[in-house]
Phi, psi and omega in degrees: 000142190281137187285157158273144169259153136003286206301304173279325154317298158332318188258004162283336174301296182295333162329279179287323172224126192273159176307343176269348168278340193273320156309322200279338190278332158332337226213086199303308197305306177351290232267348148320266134050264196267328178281308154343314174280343182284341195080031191247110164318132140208142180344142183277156166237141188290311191213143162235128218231102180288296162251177172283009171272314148299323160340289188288339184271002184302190205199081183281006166311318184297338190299136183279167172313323137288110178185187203230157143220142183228177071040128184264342169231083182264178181236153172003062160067003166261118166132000187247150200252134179235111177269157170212071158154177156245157140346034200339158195280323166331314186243065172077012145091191161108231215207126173290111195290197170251324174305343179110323175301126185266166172227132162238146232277356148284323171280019166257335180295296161313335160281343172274315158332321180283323171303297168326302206284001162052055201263349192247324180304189192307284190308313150088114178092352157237189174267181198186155179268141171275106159253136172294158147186158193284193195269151176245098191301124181302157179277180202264341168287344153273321189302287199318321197276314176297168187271292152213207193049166170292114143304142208249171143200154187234126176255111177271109173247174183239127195042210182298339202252110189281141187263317202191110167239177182198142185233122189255089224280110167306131162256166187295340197272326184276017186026063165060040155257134188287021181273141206263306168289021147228037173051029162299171186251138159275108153237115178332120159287040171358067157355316189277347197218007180054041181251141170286121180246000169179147174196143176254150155235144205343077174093006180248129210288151158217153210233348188227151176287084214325316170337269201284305187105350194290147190307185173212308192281146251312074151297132149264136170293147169294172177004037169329310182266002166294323181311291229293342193281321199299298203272015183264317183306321190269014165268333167306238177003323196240342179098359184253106162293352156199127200233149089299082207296132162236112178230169203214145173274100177274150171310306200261329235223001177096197150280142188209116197268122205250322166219157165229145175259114195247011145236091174279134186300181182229012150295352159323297200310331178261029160263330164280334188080032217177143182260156179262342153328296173322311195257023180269316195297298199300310186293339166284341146319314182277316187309307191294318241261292182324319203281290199285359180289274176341318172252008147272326165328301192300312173301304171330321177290294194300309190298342183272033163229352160286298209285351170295319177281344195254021186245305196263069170241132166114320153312088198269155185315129183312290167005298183275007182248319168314290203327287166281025140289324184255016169257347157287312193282356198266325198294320176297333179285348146294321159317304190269345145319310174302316186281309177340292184310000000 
């Protein structure tokens, strides 16, 4: 099947998602936001902590023991901090990392600070917000197969129609991150039943988790087609005709669609063992298809309610035939007042 290139990608790109869409998905809260309103799951949020004026009136107390701050326009996951617990005040209060690492709300402060100064963000250099949220635990049919960290997944569609997915497995080599270039594991998704049919680990096929030793080909992703509904919804929403999706299965909350990507990479495909060409040709086919149906759907309508006004023209409304019976009956009952007299 023909592999998509750099080259065609970019220009599947210029097509389909225009800049102002492509700008707006920079921008995690925003764009949470617009998926929300779409009926698209995503994290709830604890805080979006703008300047130093939210700084100083936050209550970092209020925070539960568990949760995150990331970059509200962060890059590949640099700049976000992952808690899991709290700190006893015996050994200095603050907060427990995932990394092991403790934090106290003077060095979270300070890391936010950083956020601002937009030392972590896209742009590099302008400023940017610290949003919260709570930590999101993987669900336990994944959990089980990683060492730790989150497993991930990426659906790529073009409009509603999905093309290609893959769930990007944390390793001891990828220190529990789910990036495939710091040696996370790629594993190929099977669309009708969300069972895994082949995984790589850089560049190499493998059947078992390097970790773990857990079995890899056909594990099922949990609520796989709750995924596959989540990322037909977010090309609609944002305004992006080829999307990349990233979402993750939380324990407690489901699918939670955590960002979309409107230059989605092309190492899916050698995860699939599959070109994303092929089936972008097909789906705009189908897509065109759906389109000229819809608008026979229409036309049709507009000819049946045109030929409905010409069927009834000249025909006056019961209303107006009420009206004048009884302005006939008032007038015959003055004819017969009249002979009376």
């Amino acid at each position: 099947m023909p592999v998509l290139g750099m080259n065609r990608r970019n220009a599947l790109i210029a097509r389909y998602n225009p800049r102002k869409a492509i700008k707006g998905v920079n921008q995690k809260f925003e764009t949470k936001q617009r998926l929300a309103a779409a009926g698209v799951p995503v994290p709830p949020t604890l805080a979006l902590i703008a300047d130093e004026a939210d700084l100083a009136a936050f209550d970092f107390a209020s925070l539960p023991p568990a949760f995150a701050v990331k970059p509200n326009r962060g890059r590949r996951g640099e700049g976000v901090i992952l808690v899991d617990g709290r700190v006893p005040q015996s050994e200095g209060s603050g907060w427990r990392q995932l990394n092991g690492e403790s934090l106290t709300a003077d060095r979270l402060a300070q890391h936010i600070r950083r956020i601002f100064a937009g030392e972590l963000s896209l742009e590099g250099g302008s400023t940017d917000a610290a949003l919260i949220e709570p930590l999101i635990r993987p669900h336990p049919d994944l959990a089980r197969i990683v060492p730790y960290g989150l497993p991930d997944i990426r659906i790529i569609c073009l409009h509603d129609v999905p093309l290609m997915a893959m769930t990007r497995l944390p390793t001891e080599e990828s220190r529990g991150r789910a990036n495939l270039h710091q040696g996370a594991l790629g594993a190929a998704i099977d669309f009708r039943d969300g069972t895994i049919f082949r995984a790589v680990l850089r560049q190499n096929e493998v059947d078992t988790h390097p970790s773990t030793g857990v079995p890899l080909i056909g594990a099922q992703v949990p609520l796989w087609h709750d995924a596959v509904a989540a990322a037909r919804r977010c090309s609609g929403a944002l305004g992006l005709g080829y999307v990349g999706v990233d979402l993750v299965i939380d324990a407690a909350r489901g699918v939670q669609v955590l960002e979309c990507n409107a230059y989605p990479g092309l190492e899916i495909q050698n995860v699939n063992a599959a070109g994303l060409a092929g089936r972008i040709e097909r789906a705009e086919r189908l897509i065109a298809e759906r389109e000229h149906e819809e608008r026979q759907r229409e036309c049709e309508r507009v000819a049946h309610w045109a030929y409905r006004r010409q069927r009834y023209v000249g025909v006056r409304p019961l209303h107006d035939l009420a009206s004048a019976s009884r302005a006939l009956a008032g007038r015959r009952l003055g004819l017969t007042g009249a002979i009376a007299a």
